[in-house]
VOBA-1610 file (N, C-alpha, C; in pm, whole numbers, padded with zeros to 5 digits, always signed):
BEGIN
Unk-02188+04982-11467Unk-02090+04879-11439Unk-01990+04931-11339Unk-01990+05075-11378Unk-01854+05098-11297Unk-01873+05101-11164Unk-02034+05163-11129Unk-02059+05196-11002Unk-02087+04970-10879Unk-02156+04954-11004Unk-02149+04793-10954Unk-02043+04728-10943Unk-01945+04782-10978Unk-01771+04730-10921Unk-01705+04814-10859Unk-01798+04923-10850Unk-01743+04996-10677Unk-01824+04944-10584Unk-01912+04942-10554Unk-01980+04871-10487Unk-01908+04776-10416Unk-01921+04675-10539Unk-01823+04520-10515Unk-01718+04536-10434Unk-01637+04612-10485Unk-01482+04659-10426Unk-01526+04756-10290Unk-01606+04794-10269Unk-01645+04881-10139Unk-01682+04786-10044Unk-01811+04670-10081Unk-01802+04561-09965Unk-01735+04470-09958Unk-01607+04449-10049Unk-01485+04361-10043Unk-01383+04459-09945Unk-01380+04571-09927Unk-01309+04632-09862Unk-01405+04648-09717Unk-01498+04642-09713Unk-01563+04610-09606Unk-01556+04492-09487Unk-01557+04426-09584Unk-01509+04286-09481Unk-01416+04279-09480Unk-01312+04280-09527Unk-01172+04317-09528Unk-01114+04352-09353Unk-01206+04471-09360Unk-01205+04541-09268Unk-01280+04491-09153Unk-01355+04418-09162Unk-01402+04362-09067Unk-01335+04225-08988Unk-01259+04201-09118Unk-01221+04071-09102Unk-01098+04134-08972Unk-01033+04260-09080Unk-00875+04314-08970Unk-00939+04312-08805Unk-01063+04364-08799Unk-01133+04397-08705Unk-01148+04349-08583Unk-01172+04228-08668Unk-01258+04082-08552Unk-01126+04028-08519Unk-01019+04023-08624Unk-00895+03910-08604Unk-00826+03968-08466Unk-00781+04112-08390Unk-00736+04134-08234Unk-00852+04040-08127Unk-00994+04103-08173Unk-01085+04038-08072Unk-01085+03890-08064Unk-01080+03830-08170Unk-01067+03655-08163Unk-00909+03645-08040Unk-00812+03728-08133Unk-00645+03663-08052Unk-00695+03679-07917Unk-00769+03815-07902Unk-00778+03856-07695Unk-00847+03758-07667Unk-00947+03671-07741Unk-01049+03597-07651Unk-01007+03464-07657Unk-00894+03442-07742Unk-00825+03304-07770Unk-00690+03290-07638Unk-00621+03449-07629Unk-00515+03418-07500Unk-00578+03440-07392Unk-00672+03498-07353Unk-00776+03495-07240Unk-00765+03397-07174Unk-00809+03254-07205Unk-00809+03146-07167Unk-00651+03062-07123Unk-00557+03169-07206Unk-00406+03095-07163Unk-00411+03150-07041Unk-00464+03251-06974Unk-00379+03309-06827Unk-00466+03229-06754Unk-00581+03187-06743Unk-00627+03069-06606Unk-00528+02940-06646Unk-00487+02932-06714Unk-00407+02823-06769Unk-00274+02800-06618Unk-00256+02949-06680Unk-00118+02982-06630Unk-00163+03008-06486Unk-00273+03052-06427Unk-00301+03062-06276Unk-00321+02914-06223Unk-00358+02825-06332Unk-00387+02691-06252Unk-00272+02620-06235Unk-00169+02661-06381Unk-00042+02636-06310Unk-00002+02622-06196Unk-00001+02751-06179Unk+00072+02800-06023Unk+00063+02721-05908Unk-00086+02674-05916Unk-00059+02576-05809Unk-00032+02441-05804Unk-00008+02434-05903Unk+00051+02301-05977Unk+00225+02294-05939Unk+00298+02408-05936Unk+00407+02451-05935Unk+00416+02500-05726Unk+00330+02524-05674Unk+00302+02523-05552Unk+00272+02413-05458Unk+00202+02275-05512Unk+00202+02211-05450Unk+00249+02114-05431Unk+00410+02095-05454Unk+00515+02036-05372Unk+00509+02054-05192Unk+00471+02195-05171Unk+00460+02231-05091Unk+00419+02160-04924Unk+00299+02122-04960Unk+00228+02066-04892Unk+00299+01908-04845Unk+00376+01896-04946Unk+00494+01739-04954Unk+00527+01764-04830Unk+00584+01849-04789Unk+00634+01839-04629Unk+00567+01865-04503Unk+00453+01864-04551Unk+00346+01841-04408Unk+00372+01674-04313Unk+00411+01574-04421Unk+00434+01423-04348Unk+00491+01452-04248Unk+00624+01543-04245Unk+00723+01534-04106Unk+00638+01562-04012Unk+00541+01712-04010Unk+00478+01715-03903Unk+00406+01588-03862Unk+00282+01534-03929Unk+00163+01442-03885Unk+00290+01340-03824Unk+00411+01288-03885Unk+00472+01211-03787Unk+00510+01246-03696Unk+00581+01410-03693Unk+00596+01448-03581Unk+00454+01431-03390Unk+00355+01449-03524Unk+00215+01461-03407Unk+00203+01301-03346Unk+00212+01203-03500Unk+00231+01076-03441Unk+00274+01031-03355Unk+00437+01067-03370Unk+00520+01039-03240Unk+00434+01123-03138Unk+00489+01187-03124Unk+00423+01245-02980Unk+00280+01220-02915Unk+00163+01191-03070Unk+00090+01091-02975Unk+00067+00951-02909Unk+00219+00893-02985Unk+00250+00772-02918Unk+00309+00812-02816Unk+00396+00910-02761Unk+00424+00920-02634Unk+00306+00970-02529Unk+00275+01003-02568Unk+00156+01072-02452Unk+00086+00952-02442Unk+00019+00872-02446Unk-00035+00726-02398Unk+00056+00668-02336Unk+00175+00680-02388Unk+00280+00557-02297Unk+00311+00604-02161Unk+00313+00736-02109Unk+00302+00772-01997Unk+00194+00822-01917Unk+00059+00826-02027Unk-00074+00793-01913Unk-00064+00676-01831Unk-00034+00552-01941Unk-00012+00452-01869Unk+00087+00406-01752Unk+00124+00448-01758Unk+00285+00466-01612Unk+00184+00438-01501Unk+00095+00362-01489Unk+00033+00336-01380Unk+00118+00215-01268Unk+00068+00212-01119Unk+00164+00116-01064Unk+00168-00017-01095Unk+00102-00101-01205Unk+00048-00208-01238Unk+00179-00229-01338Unk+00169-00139-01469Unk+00245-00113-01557Unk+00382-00111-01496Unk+00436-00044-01406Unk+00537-00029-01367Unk+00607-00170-01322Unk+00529-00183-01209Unk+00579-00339-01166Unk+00582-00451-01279Unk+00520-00453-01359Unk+00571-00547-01457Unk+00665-00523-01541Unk+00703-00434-01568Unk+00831-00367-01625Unk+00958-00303-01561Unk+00936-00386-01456Unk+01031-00361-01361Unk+01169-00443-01363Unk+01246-00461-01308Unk+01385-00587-01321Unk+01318-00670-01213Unk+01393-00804-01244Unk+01383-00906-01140Unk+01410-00927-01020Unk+01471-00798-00981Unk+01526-00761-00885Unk+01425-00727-00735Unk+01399-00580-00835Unk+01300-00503-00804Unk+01157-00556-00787Unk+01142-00659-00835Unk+00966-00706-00840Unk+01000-00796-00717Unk+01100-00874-00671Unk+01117-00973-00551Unk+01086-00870-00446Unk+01178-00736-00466Unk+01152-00682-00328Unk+00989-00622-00297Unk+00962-00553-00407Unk+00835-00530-00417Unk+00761-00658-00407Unk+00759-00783-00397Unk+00634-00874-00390Unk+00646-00876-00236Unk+00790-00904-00175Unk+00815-00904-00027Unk+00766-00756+00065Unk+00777-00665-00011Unk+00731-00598+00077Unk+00532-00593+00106Unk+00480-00670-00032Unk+00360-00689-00016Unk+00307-00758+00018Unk+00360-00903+00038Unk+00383-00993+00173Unk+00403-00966+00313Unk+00465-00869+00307Unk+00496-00783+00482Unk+00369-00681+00482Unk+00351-00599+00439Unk+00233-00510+00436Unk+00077-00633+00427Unk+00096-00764+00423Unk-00050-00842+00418Unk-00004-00923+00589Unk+00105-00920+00607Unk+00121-00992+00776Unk+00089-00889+00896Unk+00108-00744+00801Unk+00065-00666+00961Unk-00071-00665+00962Unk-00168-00696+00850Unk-00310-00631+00885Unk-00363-00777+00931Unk-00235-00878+00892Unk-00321-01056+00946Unk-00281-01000+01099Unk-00165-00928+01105Unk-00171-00996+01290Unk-00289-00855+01350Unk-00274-00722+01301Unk-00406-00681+01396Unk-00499-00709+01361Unk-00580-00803+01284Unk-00689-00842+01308Unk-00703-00959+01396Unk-00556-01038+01373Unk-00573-01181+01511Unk-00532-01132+01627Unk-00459-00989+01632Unk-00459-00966+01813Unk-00569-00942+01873Unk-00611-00817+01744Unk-00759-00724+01799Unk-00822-00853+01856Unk-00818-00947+01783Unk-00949-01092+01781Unk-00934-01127+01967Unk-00775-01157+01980Unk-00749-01265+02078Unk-00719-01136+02246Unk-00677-01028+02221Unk-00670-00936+02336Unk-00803-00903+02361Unk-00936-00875+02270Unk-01078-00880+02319Unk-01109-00974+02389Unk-01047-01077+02325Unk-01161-01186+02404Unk-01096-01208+02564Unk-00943-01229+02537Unk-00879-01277+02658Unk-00918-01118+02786Unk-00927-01051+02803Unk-00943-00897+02860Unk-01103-00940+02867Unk-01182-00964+02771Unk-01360-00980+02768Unk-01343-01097+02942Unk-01322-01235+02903Unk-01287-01326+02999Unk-01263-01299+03144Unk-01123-01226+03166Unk-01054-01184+03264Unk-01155-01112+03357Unk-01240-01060+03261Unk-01258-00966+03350Unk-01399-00987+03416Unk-01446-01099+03327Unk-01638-01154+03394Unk-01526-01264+03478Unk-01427-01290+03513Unk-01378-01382+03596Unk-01357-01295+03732Unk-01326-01212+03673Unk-01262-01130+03819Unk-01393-01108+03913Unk-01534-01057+03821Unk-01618-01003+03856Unk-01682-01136+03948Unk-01685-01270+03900Unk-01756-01391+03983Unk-01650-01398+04086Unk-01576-01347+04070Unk-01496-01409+04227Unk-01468-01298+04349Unk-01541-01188+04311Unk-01534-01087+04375Unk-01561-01100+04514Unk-01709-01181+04517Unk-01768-01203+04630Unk-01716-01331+04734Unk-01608-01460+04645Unk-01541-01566+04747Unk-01436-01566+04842Unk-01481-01619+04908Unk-01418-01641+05043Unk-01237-01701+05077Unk-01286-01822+04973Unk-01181-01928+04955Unk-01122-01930+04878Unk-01037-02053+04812Unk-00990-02053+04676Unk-01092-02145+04614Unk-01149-02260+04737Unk-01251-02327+04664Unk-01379-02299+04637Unk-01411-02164+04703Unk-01512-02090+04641Unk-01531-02040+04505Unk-01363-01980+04497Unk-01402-01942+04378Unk-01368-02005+04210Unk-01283-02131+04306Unk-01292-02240+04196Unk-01440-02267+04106Unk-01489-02302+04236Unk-01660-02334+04212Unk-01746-02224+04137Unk-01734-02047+04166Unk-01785-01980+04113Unk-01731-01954+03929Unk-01583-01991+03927Unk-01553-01997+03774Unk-01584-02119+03708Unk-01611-02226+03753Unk-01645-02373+03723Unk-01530-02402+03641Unk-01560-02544+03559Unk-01417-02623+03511Unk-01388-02532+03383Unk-01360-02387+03383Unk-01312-02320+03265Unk-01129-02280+03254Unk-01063-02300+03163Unk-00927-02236+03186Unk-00956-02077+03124Unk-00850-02052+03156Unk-00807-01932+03210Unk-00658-01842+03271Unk-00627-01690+03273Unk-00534-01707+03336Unk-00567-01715+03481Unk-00703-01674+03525Unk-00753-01664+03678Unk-00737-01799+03726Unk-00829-01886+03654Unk-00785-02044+03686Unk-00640-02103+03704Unk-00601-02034+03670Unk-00470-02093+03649Unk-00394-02035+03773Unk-00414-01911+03817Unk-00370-01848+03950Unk-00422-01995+04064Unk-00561-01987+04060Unk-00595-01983+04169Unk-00598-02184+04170Unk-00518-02249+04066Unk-00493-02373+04093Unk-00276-02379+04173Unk-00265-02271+04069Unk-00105-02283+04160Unk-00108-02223+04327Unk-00216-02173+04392Unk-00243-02150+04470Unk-00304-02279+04560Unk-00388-02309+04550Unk-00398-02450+04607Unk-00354-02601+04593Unk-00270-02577+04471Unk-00175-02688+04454Unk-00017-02662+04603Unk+00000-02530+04570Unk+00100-02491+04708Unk+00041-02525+04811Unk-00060-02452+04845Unk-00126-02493+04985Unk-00098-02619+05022Unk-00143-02743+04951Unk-00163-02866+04939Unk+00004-02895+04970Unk+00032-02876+04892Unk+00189-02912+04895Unk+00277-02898+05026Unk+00240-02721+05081Unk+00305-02694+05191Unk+00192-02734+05300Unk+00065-02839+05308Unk+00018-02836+05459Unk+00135-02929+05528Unk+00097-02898+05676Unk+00194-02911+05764Unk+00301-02796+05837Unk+00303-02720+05742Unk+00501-02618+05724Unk+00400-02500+05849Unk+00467-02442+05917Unk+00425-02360+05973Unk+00423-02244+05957Unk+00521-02217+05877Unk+00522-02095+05785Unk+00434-02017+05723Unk+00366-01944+05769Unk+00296-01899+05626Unk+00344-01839+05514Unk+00499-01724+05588Unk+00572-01654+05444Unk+00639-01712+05398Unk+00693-01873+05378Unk+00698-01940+05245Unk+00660-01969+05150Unk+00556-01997+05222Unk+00441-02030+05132Unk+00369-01939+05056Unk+00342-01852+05096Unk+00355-01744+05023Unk+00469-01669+04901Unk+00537-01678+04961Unk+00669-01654+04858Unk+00698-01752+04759Unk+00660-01892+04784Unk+00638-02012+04644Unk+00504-01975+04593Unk+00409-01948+04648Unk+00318-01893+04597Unk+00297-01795+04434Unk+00365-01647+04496Unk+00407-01538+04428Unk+00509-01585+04339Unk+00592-01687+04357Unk+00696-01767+04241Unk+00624-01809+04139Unk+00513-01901+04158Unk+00456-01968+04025Unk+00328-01847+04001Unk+00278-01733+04047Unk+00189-01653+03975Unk+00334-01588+03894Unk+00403-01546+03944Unk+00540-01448+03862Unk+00586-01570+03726Unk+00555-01691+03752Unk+00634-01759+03650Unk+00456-01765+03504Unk+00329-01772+03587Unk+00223-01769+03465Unk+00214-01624+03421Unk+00278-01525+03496Unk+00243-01399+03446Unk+00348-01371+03320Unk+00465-01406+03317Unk+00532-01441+03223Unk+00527-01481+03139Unk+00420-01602+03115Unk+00411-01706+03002Unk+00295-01654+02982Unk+00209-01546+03043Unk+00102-01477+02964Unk+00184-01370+02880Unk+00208-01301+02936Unk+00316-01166+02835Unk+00363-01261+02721Unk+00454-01400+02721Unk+00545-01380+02597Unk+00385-01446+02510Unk+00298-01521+02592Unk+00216-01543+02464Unk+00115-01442+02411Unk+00142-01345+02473Unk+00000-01197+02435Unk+00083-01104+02379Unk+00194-01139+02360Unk+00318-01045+02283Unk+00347-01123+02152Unk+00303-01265+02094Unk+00335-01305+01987Unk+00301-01218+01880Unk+00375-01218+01773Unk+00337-01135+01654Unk+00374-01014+01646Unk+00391-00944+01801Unk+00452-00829+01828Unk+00586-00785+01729Unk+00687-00884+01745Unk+00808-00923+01701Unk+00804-00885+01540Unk+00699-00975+01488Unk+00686-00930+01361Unk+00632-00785+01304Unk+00599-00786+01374Unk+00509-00610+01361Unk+00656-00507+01344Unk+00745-00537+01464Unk+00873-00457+01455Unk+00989-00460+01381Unk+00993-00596+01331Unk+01045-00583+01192Unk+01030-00524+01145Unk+00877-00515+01065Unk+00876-00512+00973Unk+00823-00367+00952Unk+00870-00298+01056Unk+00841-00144+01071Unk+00945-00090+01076Unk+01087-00132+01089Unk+01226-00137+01103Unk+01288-00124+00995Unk+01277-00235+00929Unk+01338-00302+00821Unk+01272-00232+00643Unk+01143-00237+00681Unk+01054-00244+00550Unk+01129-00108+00451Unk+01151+00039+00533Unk+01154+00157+00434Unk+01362+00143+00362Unk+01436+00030+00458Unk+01544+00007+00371Unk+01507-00129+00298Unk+01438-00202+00302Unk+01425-00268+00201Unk+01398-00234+00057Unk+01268-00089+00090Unk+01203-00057-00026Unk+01360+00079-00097Unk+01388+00074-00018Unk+01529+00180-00084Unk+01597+00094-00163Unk+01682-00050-00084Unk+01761-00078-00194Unk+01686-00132-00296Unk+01550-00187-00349Unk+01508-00134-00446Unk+01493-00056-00536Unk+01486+00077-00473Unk+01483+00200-00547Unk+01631+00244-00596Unk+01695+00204-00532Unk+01882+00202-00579Unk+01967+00113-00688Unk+01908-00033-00675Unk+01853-00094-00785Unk+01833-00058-00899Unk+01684-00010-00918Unk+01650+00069-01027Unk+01710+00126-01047Unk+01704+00229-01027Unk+01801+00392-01071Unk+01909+00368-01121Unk+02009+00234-01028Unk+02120+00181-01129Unk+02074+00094-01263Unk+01973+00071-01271Unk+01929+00033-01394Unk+01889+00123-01501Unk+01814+00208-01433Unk+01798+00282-01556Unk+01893+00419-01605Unk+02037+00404-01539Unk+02139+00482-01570Unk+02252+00429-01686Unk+02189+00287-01612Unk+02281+00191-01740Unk+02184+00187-01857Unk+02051+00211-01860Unk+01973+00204-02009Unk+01962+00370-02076Unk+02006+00470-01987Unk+02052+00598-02031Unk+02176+00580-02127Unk+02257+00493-02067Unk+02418+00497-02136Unk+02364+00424-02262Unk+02282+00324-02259Unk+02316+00268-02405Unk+02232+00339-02479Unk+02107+00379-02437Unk+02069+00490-02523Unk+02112+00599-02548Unk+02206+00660-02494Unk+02250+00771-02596Unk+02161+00890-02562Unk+02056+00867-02462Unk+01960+01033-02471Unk+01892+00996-02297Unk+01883+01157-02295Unk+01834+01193-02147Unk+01662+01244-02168Unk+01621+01194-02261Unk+01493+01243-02290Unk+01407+01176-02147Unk+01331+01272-02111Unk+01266+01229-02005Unk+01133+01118-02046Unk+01103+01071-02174Unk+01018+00958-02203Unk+01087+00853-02178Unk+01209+00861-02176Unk+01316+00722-02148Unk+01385+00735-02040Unk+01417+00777-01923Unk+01443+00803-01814Unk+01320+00792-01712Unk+01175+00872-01741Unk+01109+00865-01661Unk+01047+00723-01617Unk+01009+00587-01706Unk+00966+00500-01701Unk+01059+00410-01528Unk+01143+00399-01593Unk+01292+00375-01454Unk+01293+00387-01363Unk+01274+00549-01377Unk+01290+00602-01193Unk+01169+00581-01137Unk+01046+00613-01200Unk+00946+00599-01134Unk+00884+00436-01065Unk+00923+00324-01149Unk+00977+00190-01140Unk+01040+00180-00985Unk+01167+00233-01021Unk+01262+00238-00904Unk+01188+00287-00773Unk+01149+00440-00754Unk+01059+00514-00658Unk+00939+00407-00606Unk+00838+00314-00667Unk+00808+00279-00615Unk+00755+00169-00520Unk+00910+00056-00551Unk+00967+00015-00403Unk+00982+00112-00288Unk+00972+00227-00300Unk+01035+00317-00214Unk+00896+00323-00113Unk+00813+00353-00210Unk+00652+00375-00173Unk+00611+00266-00094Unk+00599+00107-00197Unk+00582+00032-00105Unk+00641-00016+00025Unk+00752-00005+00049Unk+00876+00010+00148Unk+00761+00100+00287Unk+00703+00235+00242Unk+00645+00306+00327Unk+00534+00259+00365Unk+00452+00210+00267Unk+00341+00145+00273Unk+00326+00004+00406Unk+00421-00074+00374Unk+00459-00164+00470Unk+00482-00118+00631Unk+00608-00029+00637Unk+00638+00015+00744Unk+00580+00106+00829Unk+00480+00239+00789Unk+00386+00304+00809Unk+00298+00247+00905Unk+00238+00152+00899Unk+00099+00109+00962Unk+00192+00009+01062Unk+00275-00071+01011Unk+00327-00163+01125Unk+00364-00116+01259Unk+00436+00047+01200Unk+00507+00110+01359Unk+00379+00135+01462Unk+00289+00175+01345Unk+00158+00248+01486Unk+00061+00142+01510Unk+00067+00014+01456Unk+00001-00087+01495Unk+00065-00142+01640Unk+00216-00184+01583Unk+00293-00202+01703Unk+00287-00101+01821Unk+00274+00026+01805Unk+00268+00085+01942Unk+00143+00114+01998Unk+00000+00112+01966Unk-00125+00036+01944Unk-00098-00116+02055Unk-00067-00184+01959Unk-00078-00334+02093Unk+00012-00284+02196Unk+00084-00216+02179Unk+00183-00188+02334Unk+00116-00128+02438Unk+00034-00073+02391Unk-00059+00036+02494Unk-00170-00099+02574Unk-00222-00183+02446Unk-00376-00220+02464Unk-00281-00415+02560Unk-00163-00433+02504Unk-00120-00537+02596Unk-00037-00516+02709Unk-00024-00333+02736Unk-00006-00305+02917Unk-00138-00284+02951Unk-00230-00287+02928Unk-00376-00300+02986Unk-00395-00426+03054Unk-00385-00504+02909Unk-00445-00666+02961Unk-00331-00706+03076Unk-00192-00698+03102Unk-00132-00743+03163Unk-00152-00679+03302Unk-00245-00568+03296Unk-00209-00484+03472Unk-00355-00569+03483Unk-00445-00627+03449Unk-00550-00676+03429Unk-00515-00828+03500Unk-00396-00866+03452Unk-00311-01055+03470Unk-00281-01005+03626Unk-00225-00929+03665Unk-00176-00878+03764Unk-00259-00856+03887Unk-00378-00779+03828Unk-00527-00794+03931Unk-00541-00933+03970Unk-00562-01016+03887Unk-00590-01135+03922Unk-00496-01243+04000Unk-00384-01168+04006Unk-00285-01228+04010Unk-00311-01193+04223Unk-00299-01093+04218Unk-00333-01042+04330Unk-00451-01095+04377Unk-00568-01118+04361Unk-00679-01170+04386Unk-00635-01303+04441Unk-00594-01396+04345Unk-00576-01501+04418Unk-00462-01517+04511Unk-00356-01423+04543Unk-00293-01368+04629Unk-00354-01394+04764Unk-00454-01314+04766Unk-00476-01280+04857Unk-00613-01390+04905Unk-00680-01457+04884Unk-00772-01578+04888Unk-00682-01686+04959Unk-00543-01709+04877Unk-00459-01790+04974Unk-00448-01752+05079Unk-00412-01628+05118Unk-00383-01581+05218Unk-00481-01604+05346Unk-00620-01548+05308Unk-00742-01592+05414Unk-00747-01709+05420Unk-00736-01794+05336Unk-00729-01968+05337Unk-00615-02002+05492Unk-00489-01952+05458Unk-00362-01985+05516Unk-00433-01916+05685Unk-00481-01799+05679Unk-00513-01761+05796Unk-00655-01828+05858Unk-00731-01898+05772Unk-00831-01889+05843Unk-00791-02054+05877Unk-00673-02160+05800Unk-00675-02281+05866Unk-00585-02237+05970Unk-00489-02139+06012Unk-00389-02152+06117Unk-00512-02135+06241Unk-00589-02024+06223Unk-00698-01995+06292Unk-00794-02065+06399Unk-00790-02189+06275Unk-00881-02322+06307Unk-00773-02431+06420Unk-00694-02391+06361Unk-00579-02556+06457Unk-00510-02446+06614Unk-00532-02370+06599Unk-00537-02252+06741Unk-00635-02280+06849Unk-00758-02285+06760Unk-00918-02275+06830Unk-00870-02419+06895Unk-00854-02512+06824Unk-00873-02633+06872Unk-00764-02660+06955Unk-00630-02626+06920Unk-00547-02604+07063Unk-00633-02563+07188Unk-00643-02432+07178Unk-00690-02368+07290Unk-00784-02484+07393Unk-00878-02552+07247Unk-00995-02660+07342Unk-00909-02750+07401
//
């Protein structure tokens, strides 16, 4: 008995002991699990953090709303966001920049042809004698040659009888000097406009640009900031009246000095002819004094 209640009491003290044993290993494997607890915390307690990333992405926002608004700053954009001011002068100066390329294409048009003319006229009358020769060789066409060589035998006509010939001559050279005139102011039309508007155009496009700039100094003041996203829209606005201003005036000056060159051509050209039939009167005048001599003499 006694040894069977040592026993007893030996594996009651056994587990006992096992029990003391196991009970640290259970607590370690029971708080084990509190420290991922406490690490998952952490970022639980960390991620406020990230709360202030919004300022940036708005920060990026904004700024990628600005960066489009000044790709667009194109000249299209501009002019419509321009003052009322500024878009009159700018439409006028694009009105003036569309009259210089109308008139050199209607000079180019009308100095070819009139110079083309002149000059297969000059060439048929090269070979006449008379004035009514070479009436006949230009046939019923106007002209400025025609037109010489009718104030030429309209004088004749006028002065037969006069014995003079250097009157007649000298009324002669009066009405070629008075068509050579009324060729210049009409082969010079448009000229006028050309110099305007080669004159005028780069202060037009300024006080535009002066304009602006006073506009957008007064939208500096009420805004409160010199940021160049709000300043730049303005000036560049302003600047380019300035442009078109150049645009206009640019081509007009060297167009205009262009026809100046190509309408002292055609006019030393009016002048040939002018001379031509000059001088046709002249053999006319000599060859009738010629004739009423001969027949004296008989």
């Amino acid at each position: 008995m006694k040894i069977m209640s040592f026993q007893a009491s030996l594996a009651a003290a056994l587990v006992l002991a096992a029990a003391w044993l196991a009970s640290p290993v259970s607590a370690q494997t029971q708080a084990a699990p509190a420290a991922p607890v406490q690490s998952t915390a952490q970022p639980s307690a960390v991620s406020p953090a990230p709360v202030a990333a919004p300022p940036a992405a708005a920060k990026s926002d904004t700024a990628a709303g600005i960066a489009p608004a000044m790709k667009e700053l194109s000249p299209w954009v501009m002019f419509q966001s321009a003052d009322i001011i500024v878009k009159a002068v700018m439409i006028g100066l694009a009105f003036a920049s569309l009259m210089t390329w109308t008139v050199l294409i209607a000079k180019s048009i009308e100095l070819s042809i009139a110079a083309t003319k002149l000059r297969s006229a000059l060439k048929k009358i090269t070979e006449a004698r008379s004035l009514a020769e070479a009436q006949m060789a230009l046939g019923a066409k106007e002209g400025i040659l025609p037109s010489f060589l009718a104030a030429a035998l309209r004088e004749a006509r006028m002065s037969a009888g006069l014995s003079s010939d250097t009157g007649i001559k000298e009324r002669a050279a009066s009405s070629f000097s008075e068509i050579m005139r009324a060729e210049a102011r009409r082969i010079r039309v448009g000229m006028g406009v050309l110099a305007t508007i080669g004159s005028t155009s780069p202060f037009v496009g300024l006080f535009g640009t002066v304009w602006g700039i006073m506009n957008s100094f007064i939208g500096i003041s009420k805004s409160q900031t010199t940021n160049l996203a709000v300043v730049a829209p303005g000036i560049a606005e302003a600047l380019l009246a300035t442009a078109i201003g150049l645009v206009a005036a640019i081509p007009a000056v060297i167009i205009y000095n262009y026809f100046s060159r190509v309408t002292k051509s055609y006019l030393e050209l009016v002048s040939r002819a002018s001379g031509a039939a000059g001088r046709l009167l002249s053999r006319d005048l000599d060859r009738s004094h010629g004739s009423v001599h001969s027949r004296a003499a008989e």
